[in-house]
Every structure is written in C-alpha cells, then in structure tokens.
C-alpha positions as CSV (number, residue, x, y, z in Angstrom):
1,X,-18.3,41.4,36.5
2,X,-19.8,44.5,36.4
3,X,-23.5,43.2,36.1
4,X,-25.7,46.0,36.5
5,X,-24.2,47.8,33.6
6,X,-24.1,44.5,31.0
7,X,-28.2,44.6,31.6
8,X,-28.3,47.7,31.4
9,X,-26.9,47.9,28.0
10,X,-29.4,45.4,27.5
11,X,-32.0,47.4,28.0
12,X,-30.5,50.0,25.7
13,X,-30.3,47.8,23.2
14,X,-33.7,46.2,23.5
15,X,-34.9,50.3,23.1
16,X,-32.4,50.4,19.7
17,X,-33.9,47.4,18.0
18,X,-37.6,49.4,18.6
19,X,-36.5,52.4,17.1
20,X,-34.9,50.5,14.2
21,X,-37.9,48.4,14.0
22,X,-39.5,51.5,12.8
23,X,-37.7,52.3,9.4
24,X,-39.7,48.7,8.2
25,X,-42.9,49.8,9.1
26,X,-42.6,53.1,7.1
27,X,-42.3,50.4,4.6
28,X,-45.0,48.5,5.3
29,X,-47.6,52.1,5.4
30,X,-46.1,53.1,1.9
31,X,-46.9,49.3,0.7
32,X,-50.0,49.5,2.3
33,X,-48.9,46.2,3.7
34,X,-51.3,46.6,7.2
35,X,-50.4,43.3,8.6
36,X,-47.2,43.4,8.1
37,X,-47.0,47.0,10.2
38,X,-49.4,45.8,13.6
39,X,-46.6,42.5,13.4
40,X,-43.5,45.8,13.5
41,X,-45.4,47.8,15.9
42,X,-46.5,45.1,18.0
43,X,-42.7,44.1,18.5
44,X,-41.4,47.5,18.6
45,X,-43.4,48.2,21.3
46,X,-42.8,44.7,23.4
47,X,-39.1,45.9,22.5
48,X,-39.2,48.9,24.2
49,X,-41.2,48.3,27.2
50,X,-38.7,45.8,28.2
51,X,-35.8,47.4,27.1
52,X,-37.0,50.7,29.8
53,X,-37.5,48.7,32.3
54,X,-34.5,46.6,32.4
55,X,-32.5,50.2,31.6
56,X,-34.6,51.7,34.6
57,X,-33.9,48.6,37.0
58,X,-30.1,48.2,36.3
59,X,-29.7,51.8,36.1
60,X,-25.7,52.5,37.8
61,X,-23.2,55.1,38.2
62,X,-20.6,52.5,37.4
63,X,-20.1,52.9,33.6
64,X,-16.9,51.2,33.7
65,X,-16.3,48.2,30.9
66,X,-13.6,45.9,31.0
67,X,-13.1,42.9,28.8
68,X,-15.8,40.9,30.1
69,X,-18.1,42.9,30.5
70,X,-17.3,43.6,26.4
71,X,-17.8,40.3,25.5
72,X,-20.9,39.8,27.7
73,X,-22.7,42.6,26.5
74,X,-21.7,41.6,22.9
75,X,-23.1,38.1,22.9
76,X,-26.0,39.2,24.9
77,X,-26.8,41.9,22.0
78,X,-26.3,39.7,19.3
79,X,-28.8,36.6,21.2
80,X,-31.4,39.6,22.2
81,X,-31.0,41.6,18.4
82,X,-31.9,38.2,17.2
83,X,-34.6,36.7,19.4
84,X,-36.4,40.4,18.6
85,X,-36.3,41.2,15.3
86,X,-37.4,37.2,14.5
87,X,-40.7,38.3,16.1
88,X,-42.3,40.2,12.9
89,X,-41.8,37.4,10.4
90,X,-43.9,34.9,12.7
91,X,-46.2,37.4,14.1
92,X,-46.7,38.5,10.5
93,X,-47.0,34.7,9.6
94,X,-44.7,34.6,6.6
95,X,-42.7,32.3,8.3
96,X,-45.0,30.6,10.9
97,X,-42.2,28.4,12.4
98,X,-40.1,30.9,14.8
99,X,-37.1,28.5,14.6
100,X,-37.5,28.7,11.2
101,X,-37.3,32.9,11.8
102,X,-34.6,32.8,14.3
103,X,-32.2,31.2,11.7
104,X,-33.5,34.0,9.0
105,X,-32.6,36.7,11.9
106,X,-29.5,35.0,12.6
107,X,-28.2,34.6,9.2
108,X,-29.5,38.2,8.2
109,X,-27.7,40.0,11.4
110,X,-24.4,37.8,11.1
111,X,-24.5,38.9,7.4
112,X,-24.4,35.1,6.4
113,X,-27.7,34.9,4.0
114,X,-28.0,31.8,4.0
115,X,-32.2,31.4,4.2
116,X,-35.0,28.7,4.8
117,X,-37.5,30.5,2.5
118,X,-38.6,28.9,-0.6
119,X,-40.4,31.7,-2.2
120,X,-38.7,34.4,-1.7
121,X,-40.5,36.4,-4.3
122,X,-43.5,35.7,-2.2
123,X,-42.5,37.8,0.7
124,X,-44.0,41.0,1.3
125,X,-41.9,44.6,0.5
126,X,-41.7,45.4,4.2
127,X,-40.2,41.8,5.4
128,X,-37.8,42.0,2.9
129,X,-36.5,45.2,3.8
130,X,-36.3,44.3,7.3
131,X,-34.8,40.7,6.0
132,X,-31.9,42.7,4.0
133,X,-31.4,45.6,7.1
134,X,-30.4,43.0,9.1
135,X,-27.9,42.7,7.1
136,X,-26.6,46.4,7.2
137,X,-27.3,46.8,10.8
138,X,-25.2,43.7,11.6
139,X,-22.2,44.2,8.9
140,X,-20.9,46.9,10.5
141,X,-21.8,45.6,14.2
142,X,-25.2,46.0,16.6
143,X,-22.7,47.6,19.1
144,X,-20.4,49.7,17.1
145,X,-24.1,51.4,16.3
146,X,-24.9,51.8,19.8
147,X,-22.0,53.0,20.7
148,X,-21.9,55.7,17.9
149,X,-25.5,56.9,18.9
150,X,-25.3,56.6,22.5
151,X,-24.3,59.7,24.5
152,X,-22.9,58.0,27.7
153,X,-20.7,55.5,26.7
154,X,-17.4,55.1,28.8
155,X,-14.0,55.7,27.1
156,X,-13.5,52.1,28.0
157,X,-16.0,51.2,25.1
158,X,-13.2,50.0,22.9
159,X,-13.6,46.6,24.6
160,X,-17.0,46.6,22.9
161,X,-15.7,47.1,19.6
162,X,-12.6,44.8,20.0
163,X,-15.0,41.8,21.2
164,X,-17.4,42.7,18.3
165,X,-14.7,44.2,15.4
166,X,-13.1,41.1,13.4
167,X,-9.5,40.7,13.3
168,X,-6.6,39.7,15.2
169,X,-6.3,42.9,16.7
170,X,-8.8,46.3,16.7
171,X,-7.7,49.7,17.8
172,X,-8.6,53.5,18.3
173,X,-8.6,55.6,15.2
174,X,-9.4,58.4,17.6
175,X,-8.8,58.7,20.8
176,X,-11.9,58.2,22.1
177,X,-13.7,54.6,21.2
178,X,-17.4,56.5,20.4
179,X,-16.0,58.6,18.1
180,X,-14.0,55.9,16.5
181,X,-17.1,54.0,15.9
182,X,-19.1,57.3,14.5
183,X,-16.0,57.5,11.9
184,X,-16.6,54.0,10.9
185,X,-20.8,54.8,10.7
186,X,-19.8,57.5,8.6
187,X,-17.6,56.1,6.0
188,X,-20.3,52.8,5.8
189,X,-22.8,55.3,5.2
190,X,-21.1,57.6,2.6
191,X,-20.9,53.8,0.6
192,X,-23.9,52.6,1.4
193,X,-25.5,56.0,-0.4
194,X,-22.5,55.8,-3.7
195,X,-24.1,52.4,-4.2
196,X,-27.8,52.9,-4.1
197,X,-27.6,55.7,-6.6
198,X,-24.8,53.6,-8.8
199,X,-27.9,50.6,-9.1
200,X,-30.4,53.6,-8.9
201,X,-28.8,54.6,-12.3
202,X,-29.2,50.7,-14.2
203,X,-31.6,48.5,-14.2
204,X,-32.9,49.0,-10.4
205,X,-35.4,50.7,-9.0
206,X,-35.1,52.9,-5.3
207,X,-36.3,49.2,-3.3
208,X,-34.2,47.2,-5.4
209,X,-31.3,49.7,-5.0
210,X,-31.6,49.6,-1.6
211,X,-32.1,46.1,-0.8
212,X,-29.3,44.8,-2.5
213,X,-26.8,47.6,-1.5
214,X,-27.7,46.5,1.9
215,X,-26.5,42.5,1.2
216,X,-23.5,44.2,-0.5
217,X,-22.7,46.3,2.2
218,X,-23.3,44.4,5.0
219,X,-21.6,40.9,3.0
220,X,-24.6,39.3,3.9
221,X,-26.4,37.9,0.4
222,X,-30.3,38.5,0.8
223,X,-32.3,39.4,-2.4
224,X,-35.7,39.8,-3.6
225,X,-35.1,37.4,-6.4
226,X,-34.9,33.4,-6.3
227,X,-31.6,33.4,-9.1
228,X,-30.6,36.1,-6.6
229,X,-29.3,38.6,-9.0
230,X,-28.7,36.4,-12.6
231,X,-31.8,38.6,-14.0
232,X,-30.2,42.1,-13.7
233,X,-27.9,43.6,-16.3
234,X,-24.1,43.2,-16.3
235,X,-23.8,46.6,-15.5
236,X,-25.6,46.2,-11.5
237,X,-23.6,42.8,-11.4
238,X,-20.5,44.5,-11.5
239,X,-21.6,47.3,-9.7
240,X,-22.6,44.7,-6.8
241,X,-19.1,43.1,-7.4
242,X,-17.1,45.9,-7.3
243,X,-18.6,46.7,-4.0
244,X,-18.6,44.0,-2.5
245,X,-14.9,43.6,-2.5
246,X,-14.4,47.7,-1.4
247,X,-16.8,46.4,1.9
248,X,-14.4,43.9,2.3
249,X,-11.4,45.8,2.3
250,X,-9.9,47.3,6.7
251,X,-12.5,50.3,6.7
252,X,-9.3,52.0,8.9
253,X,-7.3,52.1,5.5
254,X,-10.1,54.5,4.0
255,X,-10.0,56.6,7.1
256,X,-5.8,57.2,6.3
257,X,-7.1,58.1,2.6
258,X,-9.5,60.6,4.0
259,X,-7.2,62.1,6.3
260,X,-4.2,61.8,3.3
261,X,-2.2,59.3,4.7
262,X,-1.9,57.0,1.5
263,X,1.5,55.6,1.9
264,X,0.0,53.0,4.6
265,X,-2.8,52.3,2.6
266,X,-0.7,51.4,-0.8
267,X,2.3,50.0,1.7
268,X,-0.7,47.3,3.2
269,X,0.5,43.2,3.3
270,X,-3.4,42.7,4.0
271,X,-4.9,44.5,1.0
272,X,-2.1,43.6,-1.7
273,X,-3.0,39.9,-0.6
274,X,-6.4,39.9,-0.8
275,X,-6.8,42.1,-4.2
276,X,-4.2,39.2,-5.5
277,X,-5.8,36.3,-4.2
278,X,-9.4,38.2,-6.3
279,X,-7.1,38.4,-9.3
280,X,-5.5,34.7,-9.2
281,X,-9.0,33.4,-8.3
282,X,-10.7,34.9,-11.6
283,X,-8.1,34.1,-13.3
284,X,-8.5,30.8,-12.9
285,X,-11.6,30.1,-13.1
286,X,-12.7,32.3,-16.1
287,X,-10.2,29.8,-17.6
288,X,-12.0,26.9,-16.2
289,X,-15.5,27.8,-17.1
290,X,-15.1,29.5,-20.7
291,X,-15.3,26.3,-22.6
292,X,-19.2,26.1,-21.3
293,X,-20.2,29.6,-21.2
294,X,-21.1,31.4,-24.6
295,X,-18.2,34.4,-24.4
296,X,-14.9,35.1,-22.7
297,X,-16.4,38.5,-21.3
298,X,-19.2,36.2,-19.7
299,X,-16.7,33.6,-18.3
300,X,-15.2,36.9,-16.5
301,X,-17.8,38.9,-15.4
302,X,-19.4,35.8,-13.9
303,X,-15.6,34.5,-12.4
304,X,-15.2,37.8,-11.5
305,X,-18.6,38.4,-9.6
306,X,-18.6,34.5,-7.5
307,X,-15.2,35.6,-6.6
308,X,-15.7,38.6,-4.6
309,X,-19.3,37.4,-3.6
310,X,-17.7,34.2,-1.5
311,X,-14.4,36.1,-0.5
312,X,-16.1,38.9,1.0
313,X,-18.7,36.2,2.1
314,X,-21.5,38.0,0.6
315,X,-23.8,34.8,-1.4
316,X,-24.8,36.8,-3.8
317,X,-24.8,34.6,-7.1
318,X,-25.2,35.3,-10.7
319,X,-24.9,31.4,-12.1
320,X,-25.2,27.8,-10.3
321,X,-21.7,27.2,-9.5
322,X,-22.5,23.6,-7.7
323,X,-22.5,22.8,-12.3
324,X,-19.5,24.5,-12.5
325,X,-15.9,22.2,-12.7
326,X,-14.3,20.7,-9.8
327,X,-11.4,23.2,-9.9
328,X,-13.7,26.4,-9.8
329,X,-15.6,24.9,-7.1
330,X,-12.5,24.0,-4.8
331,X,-11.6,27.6,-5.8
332,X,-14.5,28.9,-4.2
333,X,-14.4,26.5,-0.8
334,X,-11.1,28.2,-0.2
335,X,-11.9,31.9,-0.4
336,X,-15.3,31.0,1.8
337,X,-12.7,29.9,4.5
338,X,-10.4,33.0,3.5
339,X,-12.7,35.7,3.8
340,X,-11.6,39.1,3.6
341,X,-9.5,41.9,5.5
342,X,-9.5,42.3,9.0
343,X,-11.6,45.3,10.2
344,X,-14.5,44.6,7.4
345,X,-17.9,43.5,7.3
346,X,-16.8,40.0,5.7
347,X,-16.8,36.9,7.4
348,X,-14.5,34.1,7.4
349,X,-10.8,33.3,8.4
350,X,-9.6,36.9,7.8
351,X,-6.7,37.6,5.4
352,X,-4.5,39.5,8.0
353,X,-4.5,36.2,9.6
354,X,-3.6,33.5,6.6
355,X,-0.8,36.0,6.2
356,X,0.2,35.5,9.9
357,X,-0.3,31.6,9.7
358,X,2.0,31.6,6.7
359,X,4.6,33.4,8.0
360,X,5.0,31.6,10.9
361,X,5.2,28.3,9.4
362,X,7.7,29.8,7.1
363,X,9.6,30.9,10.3
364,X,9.0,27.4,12.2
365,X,10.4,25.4,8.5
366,X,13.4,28.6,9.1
367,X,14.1,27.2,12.6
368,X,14.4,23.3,11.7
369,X,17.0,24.7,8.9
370,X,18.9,26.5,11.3
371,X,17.7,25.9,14.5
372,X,20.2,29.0,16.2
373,X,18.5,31.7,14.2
374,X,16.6,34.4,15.5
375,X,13.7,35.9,13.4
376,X,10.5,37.6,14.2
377,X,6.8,37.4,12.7
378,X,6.3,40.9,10.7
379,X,3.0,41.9,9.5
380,X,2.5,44.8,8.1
381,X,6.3,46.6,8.0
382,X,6.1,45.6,12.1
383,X,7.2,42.7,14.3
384,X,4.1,40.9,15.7
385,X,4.4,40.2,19.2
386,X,4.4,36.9,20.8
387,X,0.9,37.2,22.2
388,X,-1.0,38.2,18.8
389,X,1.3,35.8,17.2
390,X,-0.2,32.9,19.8
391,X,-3.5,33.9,19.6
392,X,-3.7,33.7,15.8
393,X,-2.5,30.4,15.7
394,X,-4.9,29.4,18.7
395,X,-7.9,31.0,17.0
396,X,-7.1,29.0,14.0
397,X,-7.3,26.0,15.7
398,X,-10.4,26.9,17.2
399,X,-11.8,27.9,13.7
400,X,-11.3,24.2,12.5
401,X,-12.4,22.3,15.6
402,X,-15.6,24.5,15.2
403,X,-16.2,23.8,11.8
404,X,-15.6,20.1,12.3
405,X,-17.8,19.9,15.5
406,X,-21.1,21.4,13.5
407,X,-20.5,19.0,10.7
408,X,-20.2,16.5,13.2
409,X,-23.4,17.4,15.3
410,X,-25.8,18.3,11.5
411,X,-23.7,14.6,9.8
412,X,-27.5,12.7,10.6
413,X,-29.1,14.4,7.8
414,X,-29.6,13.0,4.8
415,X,-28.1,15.0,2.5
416,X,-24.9,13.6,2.1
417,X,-21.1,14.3,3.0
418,X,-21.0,17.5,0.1
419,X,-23.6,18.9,1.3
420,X,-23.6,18.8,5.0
421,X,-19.9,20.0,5.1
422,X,-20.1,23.0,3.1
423,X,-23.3,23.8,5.0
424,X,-20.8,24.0,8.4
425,X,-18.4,25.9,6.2
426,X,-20.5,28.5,5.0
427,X,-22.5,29.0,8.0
428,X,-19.5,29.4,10.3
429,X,-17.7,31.3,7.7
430,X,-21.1,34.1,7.3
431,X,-21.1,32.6,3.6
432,X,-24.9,31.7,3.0
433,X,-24.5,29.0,-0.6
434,X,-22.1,25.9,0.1
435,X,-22.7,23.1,-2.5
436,X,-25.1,20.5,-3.0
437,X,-28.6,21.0,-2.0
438,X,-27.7,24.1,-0.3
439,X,-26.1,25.7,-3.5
440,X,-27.1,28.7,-4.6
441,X,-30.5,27.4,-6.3
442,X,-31.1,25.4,-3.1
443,X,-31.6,26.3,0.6
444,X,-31.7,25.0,4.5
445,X,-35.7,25.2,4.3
446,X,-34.9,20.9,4.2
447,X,-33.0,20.7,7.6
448,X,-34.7,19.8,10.9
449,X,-35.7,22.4,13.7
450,X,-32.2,20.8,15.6
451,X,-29.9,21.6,13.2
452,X,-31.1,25.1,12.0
453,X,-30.6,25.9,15.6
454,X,-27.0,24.3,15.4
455,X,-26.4,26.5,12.1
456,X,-27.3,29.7,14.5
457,X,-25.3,29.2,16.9
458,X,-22.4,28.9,14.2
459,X,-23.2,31.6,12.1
460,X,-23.2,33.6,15.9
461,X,-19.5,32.1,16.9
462,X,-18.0,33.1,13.1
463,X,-19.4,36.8,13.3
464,X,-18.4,37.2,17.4
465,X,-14.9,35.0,16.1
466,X,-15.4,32.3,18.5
467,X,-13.6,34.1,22.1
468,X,-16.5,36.2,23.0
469,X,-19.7,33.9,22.6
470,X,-17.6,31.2,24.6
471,X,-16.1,33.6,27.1
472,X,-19.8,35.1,27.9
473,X,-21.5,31.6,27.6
474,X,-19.1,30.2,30.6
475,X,-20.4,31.1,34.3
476,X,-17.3,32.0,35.5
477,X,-18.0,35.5,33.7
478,X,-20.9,36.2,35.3
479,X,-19.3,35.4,38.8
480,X,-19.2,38.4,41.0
481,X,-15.7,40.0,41.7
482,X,-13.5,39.5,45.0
C-alpha cells in the first residue's frame, strides 16, 4: 500500500471541496444570505488548511496507483467529500443535527435524494444550491473530477476511475486515464448547459433551471419544492424526463457519436434494453393508472416521467405513486433495483448486468438440456470472459445480501415491513422515494440518529458498488507491502 500517496490525494481532495465550496457562497453574496456565506467560508477555509497540510506532509515521488490504492483513495474521498461539505448546513444551523446533515451530504453526493428536511421551501437559496451540487459533483464522480483537473496524476489513474465508474467493467476511451475523464467532464457539461437553457425557456427561472438540471444530471432528485416538481408545466416535466433517461444512458456511447462511430452505439444490447424496459414500463402503467387520472395524455406524461425518474434513480416525482395500483407500484420497485446503463450517473443494479445474469441462467437451463454443449456468455456482439462473467454473478449476490442486511439492521422501527424495505431498496439503489412513509410526499426526517447513519453507509456501498468501500474498510489494505 502505497500510503503516502492515498493521503496525499487526501489532501488534494480536502483543497477541491474548498474551491468548490466557493461556487455556493457566490450564491449566498448575490442572496445577500450573510450567514449562510461565514458557515461556506468558515468550512472552505478549515477545508483547505487541512487539505495543505496533509498534501505537504505526505508529499512523495511515488505517484504510482495500483488497485488498492484506487479503492482506498475512493472511499476515503467519498467519507472526507461527505464529512466536509455536511459542515455548512449545521454551522449555518438549517439543520442543527450534523447526523441529520451527513445523511443530506450523503444522499446528495451519492445522487440518492432521499432527505430528512421537512420544509424544504424553507431552506435558504445558497443551501439549496449547494444541496442540488452535490448532486452534480457526485453523478459524475468526486474523483473522475479530480482527476480531470489535476495536473499530476499517474497514467495508472484508471484504477481511480474503475473503483469509482459503475459497471461490470470500465475502460480507456483515450489512452491516457486523465484525459479520458476530461472527455467524460466535457460531454456532462455540454448536457448539463442544453438543459438549463431547455427549463430556462418554460416555466423556470436561471436558479430553478439550474437546480433541477443538477438532480437530473447527477440522477440524484433534490428540488426546491415539497411536490418536488408536480407544480411546473408539462413542458419542464418532460424536459426533466427526457433527460433524465439521456444521463442514464453509457456516457462512452456518446463519445463514439461524437467521434462518428454510430454503428456501436445503434448495435448496443445495453441501450436497446433499457430504452425497452422505459417503453414496456409506461406502457403499462399508463394503462394501469388512466381509469383515475382525468386524460390519457396525463396517464402518460405522468407514467412516462416516474418511469425514467426511478430507472435512472433520479426521485424526482410529479404524482404520489404510494396511491397509485399495486401493479404500477411493483413496476416501479423493479426498475429502482434495475437502474440504468453501465458507465452513467444512475444508481442501482445496472442494466449491462441483468443482461449478463439473464444470459447466464439461460446458458446454465442450456447445460441441464444438454449437458455436453459448449456455449459462451456474449454481451455486447463479444464473449464475456469467465472472470467478468464471475464477478457479475458475485456482485449480485452481494447486492441482495446488502439490501437484506440494512433492512435487517433499520427492521426496529416502527414503520412497518413496506416501508422499512423500500427504504433499504432505495437507499442502496441511490433512489431517494420508496413507499410508505418514505413515499414521495414523505421523508427519513422520522428515523433515529442509528439508522440514518445505517442509510449512509448504504447509499455510500450502492454508489462505490459494494468492492471498494469493503476492500478499503478491511486492514489488510492498509498493511504495508513485503
């Protein structure tokens, strides 16, 4: 374990969340919000200190990253990104309980949304921009930004981005992994601007542009508004929709449009699957729910908004699906397990791998027909090999033991089995709304100090995807090599 240079990232990072700490302030001056800004600069500034002097101290020629170190310095950004930027909303004293903040932070950097406010309309401008950022800053991943703004990271950087990037596999889409991750910034960003002017256009102003473009393309769910975004016309909703489902698509497959290599892109197993699953899904339930709604165009702009909200694991809601039927409703508890594509800023099981999982139980039912056969798990026009083949199925495995342990550990609260079981769902899966009391129109304001701290440790093991929060947790990482 290459130690000196995992705290010395530290330190780099603890220097990056002061300078983003920043864009919030400017906020806060333009508001006029005063309070607000000392609780920004005040953290910035503890931030920074700490992050130069643990940069100074661990200072080393030896740049080299190998696996562990990845997944060391991942977890360790995520825990330190969090524990930071929880600081202004206690210091500020709009949410005086900092458990209370580090599930906020959590859920906002994971992109989960799910909150513990109760007023959200309350909040000041400035906390809610920071809030939503979060979101932005984590969809795309706190290292893949470091690593496209930092000038010295190693060519061995792609073990960052594959202990951070979700999917069964990541890769190069240049040879070098920083410039990789500046392509990725670039194309986020180029969205992240086509949306704010889209809403800039309707019913939004700039903030409200902004803010929600940020839960939309980060999949994360915050908004300014307690029916989140029911009040706004059906032109922003679809707007939000629409985006939300092209942020939950492989951001690789837009790079082979940019540099005209279409025939992957339309050839994809990944993105045919999940634009079907969309389709089937709002399908369905616009049947379901037109025989209480007032038109067939509302049944489908609302099935058709929920849909790609909880696939792409966004939360954004336009209606109280906990009163909607039971079919809609187990609808939706599938694609919050589902998820989107691999190489997104969704959350949840990833597509690429319920494709994978199909297959091979198609291929293990193939073998008990005819057990001399030989066949081959293809994903993608290619045989998968044995090893990503494994570690799918062992990752799924660890998915539902996870999910079963945190209902387990949060089953003492008195909300009943509904409840407490989508709340493990949706916080493992980076969701935000389950059903029951933490619905859409509800919230996990109701849950004990123990618990909330439960729910951040699973919203942190869905975003890593289990390996690397376990891997850097264990103290046989941090051993010394021989």
């Amino acid at each position: 374990m290459n130690r000196k240079m995992v705290f010395y990232m530290f330190g780099r990072i603890g220097q990056i969340a002061a300078l983003l700490l920043l864009l919030p302030a400017v906020v806060a001056i333009i508001y006029g919000e005063y309070k607000q800004l000392w609780a920004f600069l005040i953290t910035a500034a503890l931030a920074v200190a700490a992050g130069t002097l643990i940069s100074l101290v661990c200072r080393t020629k030896n740049k080299v990253i190998y696996a562990k170190e990845g997944f060391a310095i991942v977890t360790v950004a995520w825990i330190c990104m969090s524990v930071v930027g929880a600081l202004p909303f206690t210091l500020s004293g709009e949410i005086p309980s900092y458990i209370d903040a580090i599930f906020e932070t959590v859920s906002g950097f994971t992109t989960t949304g799910a909150s513990i406010l109760r007023d959200v309309e309350a909040m000041s401008y400035s906390m809610l921009f920071w809030r939503s950022f979060t979101h932005w800053i984590g969809g795309m991943g706190v290292l893949v930004f470091v690593m496209a703004i930092v000038s010295n990271m190693t060519d061995r950087s792609i073990h960052l981005m594959r202990a951070e990037m979700p999917g069964p596999t990541v890769g190069k889409l240049v040879p070098r992994g920083r410039d990789t991750a500046k392509i990725l910034y670039l194309i986020y960003i180029v969205m992240t601007f086509a949306q704010i002017l889209m809403l800039w256009v309707g019913d939004m102003n700039l903030f409200e542009s902004v803010i929600h473009t940020f839960g939309s393309a980060g999949t994360g769910g915050f908004g300014i508004k307690a029916d989140s975004v029911a009040s706004y016309s059906p032109y922003s909703q679809n707007v939000i929709a629409t985006f939300m489902l092209l942020f939950g698509i492989n951001f690789n497959l837009y790079f082979l449009l940019i540099i005209r290599r279409p025939k992957p892109v339309f050839r994809s197993t990944e993105l045919w699957v999940y634009l079907g699953i969309v389709a089937a899904s709002v399908a369905i339930i616009t049947a379901n729910i037109y025989p209480d709604q007032q038109s067939l165009a509302d049944s489908l702009r609302l099935a058709y908004f929920q849909a790609s909200s909880i696939i792409t694991t966004s939360g954004f809601s336009t209606a109280d699906f906990n009163l909607w039927p039971s079919l809609s409703k187990s609808i939706l508890l599938l694609l919050m397990c589902f998820g989107g594509c691999a190489g997104s800023t969704a959350g949840g099981l990833k597509i690429s791998r319920v494709v994978i999982l199909f297959k091979q139980i198609l291929r293990e039912l193939k073998r008990m027909l005819h057990p001399r056969s030989v066949s081959s798990v293809k994903f993608e026009g290619k045989p998968l090999d044995d090893q990503t083949a494994s570690s799918v199925a062992i990752y799924f495995a660890f998915y539902a033991i996870g999910i079963m342990a945190v209902f387990l550990v949060i089953c003492f609260e008195p909300f009943g089995f509904e409840t407490n079981l989508t709340a493990a769902i949706t916080t493992f899966n980076n969701v935000g709304p389950g059903f029951g009391a933490v619905g859409p129109c509800g919230g996990f304001a109701d849950y004990s100090g123990f618990s909330k701290i439960i729910f951040s440790f699973a919203m942190l093991l869905g975003r890593l995807e289990i390996f690397p929060l376990i891997i850097a947790l264990s103290p046989s990482t941090w051993r010394k090599n021989r």
